[in-house]
TORZA-69590 format. One record per residue (C-alpha): residue number from 1; x, y, z. Coordinates in steps of 0.5 Angstrom, whole numbers. Layout:
REM residues N
+-----+-------+-------+-------+
! num !    xx !    yy !    zz !
+-----+-------+-------+-------+
! NUM !     X !     Y !     Z !
...
+-----+-------+-------+-------+
//
This chain:
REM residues 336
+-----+-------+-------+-------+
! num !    xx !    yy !    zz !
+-----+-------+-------+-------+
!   1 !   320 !   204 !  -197 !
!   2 !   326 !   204 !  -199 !
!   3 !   333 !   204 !  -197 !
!   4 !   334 !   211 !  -197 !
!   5 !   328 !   212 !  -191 !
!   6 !   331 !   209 !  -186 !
!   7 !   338 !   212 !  -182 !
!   8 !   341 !   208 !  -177 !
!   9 !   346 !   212 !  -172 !
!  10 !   351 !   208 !  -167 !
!  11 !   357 !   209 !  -161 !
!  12 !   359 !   204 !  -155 !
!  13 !   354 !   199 !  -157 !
!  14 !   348 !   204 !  -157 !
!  15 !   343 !   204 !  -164 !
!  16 !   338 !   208 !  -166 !
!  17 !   334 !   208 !  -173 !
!  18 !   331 !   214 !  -176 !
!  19 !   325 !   215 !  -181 !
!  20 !   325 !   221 !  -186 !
!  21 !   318 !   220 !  -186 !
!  22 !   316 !   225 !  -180 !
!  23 !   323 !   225 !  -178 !
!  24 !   321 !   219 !  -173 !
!  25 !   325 !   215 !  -169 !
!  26 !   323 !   208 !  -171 !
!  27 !   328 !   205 !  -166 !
!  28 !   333 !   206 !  -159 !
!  29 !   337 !   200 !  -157 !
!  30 !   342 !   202 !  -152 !
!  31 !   349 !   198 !  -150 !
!  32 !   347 !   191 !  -148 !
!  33 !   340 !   192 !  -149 !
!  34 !   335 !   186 !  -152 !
!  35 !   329 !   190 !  -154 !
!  36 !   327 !   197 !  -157 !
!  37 !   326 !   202 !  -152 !
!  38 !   320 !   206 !  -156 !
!  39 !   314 !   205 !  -159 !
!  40 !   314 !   204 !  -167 !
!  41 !   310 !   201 !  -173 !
!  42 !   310 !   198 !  -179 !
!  43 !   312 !   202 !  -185 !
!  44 !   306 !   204 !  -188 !
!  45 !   305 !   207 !  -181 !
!  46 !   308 !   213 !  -182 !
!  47 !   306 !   219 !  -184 !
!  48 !   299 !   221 !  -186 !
!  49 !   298 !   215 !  -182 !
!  50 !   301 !   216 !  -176 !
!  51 !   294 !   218 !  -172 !
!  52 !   298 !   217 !  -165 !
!  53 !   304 !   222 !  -168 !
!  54 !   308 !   215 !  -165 !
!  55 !   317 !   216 !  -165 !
!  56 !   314 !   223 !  -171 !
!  57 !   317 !   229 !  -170 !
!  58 !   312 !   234 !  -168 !
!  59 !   311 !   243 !  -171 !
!  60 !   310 !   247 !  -173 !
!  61 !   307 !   248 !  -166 !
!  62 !   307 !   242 !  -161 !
!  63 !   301 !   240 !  -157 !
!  64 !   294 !   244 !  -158 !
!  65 !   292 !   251 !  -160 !
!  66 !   286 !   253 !  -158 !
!  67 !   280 !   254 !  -163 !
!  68 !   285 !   254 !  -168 !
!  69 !   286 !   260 !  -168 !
!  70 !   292 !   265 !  -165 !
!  71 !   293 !   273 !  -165 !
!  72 !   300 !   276 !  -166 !
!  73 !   303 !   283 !  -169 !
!  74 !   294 !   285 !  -168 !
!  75 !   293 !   280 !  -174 !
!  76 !   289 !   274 !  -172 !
!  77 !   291 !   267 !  -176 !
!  78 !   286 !   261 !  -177 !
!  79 !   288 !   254 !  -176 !
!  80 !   286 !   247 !  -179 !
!  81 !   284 !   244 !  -174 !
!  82 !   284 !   236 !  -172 !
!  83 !   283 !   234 !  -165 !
!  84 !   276 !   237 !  -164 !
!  85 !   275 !   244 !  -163 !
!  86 !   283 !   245 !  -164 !
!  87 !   289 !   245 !  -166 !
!  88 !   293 !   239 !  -165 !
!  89 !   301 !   237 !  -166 !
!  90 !   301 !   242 !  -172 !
!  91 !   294 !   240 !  -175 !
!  92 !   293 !   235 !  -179 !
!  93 !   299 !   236 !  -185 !
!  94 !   304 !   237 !  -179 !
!  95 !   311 !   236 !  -179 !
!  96 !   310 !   228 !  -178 !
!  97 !   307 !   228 !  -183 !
!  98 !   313 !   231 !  -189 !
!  99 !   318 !   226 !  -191 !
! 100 !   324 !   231 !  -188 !
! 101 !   331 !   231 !  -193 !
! 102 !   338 !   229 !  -191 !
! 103 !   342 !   234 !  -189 !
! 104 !   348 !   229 !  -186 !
! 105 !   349 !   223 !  -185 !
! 106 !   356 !   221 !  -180 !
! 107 !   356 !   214 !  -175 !
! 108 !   354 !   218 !  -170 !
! 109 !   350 !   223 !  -172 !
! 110 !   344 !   225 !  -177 !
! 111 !   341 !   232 !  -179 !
! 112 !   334 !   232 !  -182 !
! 113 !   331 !   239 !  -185 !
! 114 !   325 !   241 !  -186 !
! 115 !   322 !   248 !  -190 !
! 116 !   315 !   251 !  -188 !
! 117 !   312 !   255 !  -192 !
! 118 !   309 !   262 !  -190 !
! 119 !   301 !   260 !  -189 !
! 120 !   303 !   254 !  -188 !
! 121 !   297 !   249 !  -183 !
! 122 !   296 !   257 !  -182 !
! 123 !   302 !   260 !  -179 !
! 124 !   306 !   266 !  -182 !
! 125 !   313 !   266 !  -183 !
! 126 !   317 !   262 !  -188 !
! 127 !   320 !   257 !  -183 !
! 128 !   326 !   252 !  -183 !
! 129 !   327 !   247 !  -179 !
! 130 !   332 !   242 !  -177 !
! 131 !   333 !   235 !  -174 !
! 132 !   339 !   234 !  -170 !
! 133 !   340 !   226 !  -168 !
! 134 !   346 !   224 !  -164 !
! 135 !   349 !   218 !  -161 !
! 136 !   353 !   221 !  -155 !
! 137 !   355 !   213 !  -152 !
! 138 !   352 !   207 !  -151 !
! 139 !   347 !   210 !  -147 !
! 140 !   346 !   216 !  -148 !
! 141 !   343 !   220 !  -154 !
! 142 !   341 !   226 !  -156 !
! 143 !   334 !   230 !  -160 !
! 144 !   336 !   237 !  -162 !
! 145 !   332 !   242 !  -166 !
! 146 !   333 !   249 !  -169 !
! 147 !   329 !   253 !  -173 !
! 148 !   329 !   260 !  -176 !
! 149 !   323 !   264 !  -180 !
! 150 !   324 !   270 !  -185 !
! 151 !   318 !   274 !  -180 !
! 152 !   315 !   274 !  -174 !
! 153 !   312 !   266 !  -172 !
! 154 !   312 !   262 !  -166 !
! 155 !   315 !   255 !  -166 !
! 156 !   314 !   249 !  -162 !
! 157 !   318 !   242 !  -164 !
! 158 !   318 !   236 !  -160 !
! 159 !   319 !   228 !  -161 !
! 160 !   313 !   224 !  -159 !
! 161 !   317 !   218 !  -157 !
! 162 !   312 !   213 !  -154 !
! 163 !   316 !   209 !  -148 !
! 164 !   317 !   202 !  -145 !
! 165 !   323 !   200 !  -142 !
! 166 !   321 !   193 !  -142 !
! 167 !   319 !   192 !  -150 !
! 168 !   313 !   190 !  -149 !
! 169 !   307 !   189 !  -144 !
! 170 !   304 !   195 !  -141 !
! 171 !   308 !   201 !  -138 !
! 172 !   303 !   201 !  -132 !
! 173 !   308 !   197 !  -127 !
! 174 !   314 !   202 !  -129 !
! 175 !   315 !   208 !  -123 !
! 176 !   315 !   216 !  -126 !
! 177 !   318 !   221 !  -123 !
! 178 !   317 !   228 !  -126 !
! 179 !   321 !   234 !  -123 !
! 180 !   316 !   239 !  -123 !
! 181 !   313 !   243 !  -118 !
! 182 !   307 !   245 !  -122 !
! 183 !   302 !   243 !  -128 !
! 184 !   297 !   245 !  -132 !
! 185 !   290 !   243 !  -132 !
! 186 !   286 !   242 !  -138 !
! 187 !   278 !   241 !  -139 !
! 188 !   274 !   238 !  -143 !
! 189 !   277 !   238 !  -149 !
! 190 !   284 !   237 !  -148 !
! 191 !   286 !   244 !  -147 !
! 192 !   289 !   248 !  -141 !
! 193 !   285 !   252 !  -137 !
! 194 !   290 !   257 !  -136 !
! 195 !   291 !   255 !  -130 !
! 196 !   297 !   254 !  -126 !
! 197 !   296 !   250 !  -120 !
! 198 !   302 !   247 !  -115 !
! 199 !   302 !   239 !  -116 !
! 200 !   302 !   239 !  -107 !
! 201 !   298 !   235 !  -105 !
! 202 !   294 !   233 !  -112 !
! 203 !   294 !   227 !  -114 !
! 204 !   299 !   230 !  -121 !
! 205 !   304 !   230 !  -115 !
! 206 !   310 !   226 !  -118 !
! 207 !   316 !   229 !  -115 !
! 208 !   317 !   222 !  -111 !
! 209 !   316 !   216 !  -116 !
! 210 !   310 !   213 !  -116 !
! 211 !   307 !   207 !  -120 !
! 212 !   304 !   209 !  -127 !
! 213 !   298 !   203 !  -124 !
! 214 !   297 !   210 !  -119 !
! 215 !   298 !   215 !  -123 !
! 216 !   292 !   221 !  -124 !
! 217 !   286 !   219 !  -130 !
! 218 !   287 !   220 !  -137 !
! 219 !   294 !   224 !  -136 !
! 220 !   295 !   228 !  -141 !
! 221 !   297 !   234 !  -137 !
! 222 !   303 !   239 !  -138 !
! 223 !   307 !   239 !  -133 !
! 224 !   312 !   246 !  -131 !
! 225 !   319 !   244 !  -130 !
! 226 !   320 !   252 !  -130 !
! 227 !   317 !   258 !  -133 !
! 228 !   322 !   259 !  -139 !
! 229 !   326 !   255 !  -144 !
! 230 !   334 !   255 !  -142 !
! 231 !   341 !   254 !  -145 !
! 232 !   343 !   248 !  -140 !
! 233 !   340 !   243 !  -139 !
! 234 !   335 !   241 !  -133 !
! 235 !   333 !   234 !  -131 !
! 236 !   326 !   233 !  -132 !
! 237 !   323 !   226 !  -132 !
! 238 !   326 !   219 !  -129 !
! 239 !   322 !   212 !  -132 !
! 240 !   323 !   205 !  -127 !
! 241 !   321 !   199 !  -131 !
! 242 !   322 !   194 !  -125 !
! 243 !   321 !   187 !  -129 !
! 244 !   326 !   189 !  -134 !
! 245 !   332 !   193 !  -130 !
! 246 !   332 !   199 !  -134 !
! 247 !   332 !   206 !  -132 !
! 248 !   331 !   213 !  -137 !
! 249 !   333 !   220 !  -134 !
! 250 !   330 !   225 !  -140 !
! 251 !   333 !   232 !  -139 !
! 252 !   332 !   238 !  -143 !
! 253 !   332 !   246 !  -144 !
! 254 !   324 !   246 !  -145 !
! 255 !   320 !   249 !  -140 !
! 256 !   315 !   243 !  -140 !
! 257 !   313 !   236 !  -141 !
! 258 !   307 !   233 !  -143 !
! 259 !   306 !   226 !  -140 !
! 260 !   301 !   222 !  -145 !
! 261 !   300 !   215 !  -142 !
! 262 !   296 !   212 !  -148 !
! 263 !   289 !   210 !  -144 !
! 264 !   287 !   213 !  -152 !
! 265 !   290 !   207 !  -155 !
! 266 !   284 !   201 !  -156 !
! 267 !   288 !   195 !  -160 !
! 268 !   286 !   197 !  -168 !
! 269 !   294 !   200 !  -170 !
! 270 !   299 !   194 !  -169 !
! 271 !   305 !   195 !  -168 !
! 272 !   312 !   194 !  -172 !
! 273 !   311 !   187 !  -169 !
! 274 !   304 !   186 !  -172 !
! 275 !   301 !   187 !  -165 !
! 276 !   295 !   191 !  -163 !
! 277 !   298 !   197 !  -159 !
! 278 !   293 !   197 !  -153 !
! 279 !   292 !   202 !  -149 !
! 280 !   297 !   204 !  -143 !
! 281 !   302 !   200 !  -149 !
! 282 !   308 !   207 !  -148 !
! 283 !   308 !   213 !  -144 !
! 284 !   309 !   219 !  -148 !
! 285 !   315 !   224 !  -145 !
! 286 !   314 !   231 !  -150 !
! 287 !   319 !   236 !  -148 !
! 288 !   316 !   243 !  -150 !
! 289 !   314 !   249 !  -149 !
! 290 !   307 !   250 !  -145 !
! 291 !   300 !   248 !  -150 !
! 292 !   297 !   254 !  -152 !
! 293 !   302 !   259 !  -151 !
! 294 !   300 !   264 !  -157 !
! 295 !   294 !   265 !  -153 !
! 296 !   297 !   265 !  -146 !
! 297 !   301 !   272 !  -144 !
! 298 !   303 !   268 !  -137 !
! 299 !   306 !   261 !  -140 !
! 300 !   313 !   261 !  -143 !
! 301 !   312 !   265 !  -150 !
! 302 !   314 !   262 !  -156 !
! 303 !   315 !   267 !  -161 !
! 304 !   320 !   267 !  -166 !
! 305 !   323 !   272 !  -169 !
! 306 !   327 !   274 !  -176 !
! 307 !   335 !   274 !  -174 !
! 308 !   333 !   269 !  -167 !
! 309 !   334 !   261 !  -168 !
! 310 !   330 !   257 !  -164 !
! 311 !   334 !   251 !  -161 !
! 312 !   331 !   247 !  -156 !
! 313 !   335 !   241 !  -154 !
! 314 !   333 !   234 !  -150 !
! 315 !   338 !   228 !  -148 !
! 316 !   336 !   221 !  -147 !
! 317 !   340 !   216 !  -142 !
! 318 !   339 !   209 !  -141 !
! 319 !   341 !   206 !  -134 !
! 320 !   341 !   199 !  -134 !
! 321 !   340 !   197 !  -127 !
! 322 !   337 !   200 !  -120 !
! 323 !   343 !   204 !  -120 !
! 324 !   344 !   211 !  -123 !
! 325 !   344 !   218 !  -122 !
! 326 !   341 !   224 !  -125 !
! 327 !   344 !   229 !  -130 !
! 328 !   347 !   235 !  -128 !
! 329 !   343 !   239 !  -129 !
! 330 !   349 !   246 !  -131 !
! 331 !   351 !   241 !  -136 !
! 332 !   351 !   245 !  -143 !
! 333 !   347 !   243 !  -149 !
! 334 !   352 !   239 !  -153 !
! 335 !   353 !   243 !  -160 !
! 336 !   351 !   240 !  -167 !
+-----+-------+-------+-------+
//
């Protein structure tokens, strides 16, 4: 890898590296901080290589079309399909897998591009797609990404950061609170069954913190933060670690999170340490637009069109200590 491949941004004490390769966050280390707060990988990990999309950014459609297929303008477009009998993260040449090219480079700031052709992974429209990273201070950062299409599509990015406040271990001690009112059930395959069903009284019910050791089997669920993306900022998941004191407050524009706690991870990938990743190794926090929405009339559409600027923005704030406070959740999305 050469040097060119790796982007280091920085303000107050905070770092964080990013990879061209997927346009992947190989690292986050806030002000005082003694360990990555993400999972990553070696560096022939990313890429094609990267199976468990660890740190990647993900498009052209986030999370899982159903039977690879979705109809929009009376047309009907097939997918490849790579997790059983849909299509997941973009399909198997997805954005995670594109090595993305520098727009620009500041201290503070990195901006990464992406063009999609038309057919390509089986979507219409000639998409261009940006990645805009920011260090706003030393324990806060930014993810921001922009697209536009020449014709009618849809568009779903997000960053697949695995996280482990306590840099190493499992995550199954640190406690989860995610700020919604609703999820999605899935079935056999992964995929949501249209349903949207009020977490009261389940056990997907996280409106209260509660240890990742009591948390739903094999979560992997989205979870309904509102029906629509918004222009501000909405405070959406808040991670504990006791053992190392730190805290993550996610907030973002998306209308859902998908909350992946790694139970599929089984040892074979080794992390950049050269450690097997075991499962329950990093909790995935995806800030997005609900799975299969193309194939969903009642879930928030993702429907781009000509003339129309997708922007979906997530902040990340690290607190270390037992005190700290939510986001604001009127805050305006910071311009790029």
């Amino acid at each position: 890898m050469s040097g060119e491949d790796v982007f280091t941004i920085e303000k107050d004490g905070m770092a964080v590296e990013v990879l061209a390769t997927g346009a992947s966050i190989t690292s986050i280390r806030p002000r005082g901080a003694g360990h990555s707060m993400v999972l990553s990988l070696p560096a022939n990990g990313y890429g094609a290589a990267n199976q468990s999309f660890i740190g990647a950014s993900i498009g052209r459609f986030a999370n899982r079309i159903g039977a690879g297929r979705f109809a929009l303008g009376g047309v009907t477009y097939t997918l490849p399909v790579n997790d059983g009998p849909n299509q997941l993260h973009g399909g198997p040449a997805g954005f995670s897998t594109r090595r993305w090219s520098l727009v620009s480079h500041a201290t503070e700031q990195l901006v990464l591009a992406l063009t999609s052709e038309d057919g390509d992974e089986g979507f219409p429209g000639r998409l261009e797609a940006k990645a805009i990273f920011t260090v706003l201070d030393g324990e806060e950062m930014e993810i921001v990404y922009e697209a536009t299409s020449d014709s009618p599509t849809v568009a779903n990015l997000t960053s697949h950061l695995y996280f482990n406040l306590d840099g190493t271990g499992d995550i199954l001690g640190h406690r989860l609170t995610v700020h919604a009112g609703h999820y999605l059930p899935i079935n056999e395959t992964t995929l949501p069954t249209g349903e949207i069903v009020p977490v009261a009284g389940t056990a997907f019910d996280l409106r209260t913190a509660r240890r990742l050791s009591e948390r739903p089997d094999g979560l992997d669920h989205n979870f309904c933060l509102t029906s629509q993306r918004s222009m501000t900022l909405r405070p959406a998941v808040r991670l504990e670690a006791e053992r190392s004191g730190w805290t993550l407050e996610l907030a973002t524009t998306e209308p859902g999170v998908q909350v992946y706690d790694g139970h599929k991870f089984d040892g074979r990938q080794s992390g950049a340490d050269g450690r097997p990743i075991e499962p329950f190794a990093g909790l995935a926090l995806e800030p997005q637009l609900w799975p299969d929405a193309p194939n969903r009339p009642s879930f928030s559409s993702a429907l781009l069109l000509p003339g129309e600027t997708y922007r979906a923005v997530s902040r990340y704030r690290f607190i270390s200590g037992s005190s700290s406070s939510v986001h604001d959740s009127s805050e305006e999305p910071r311009d790029a």
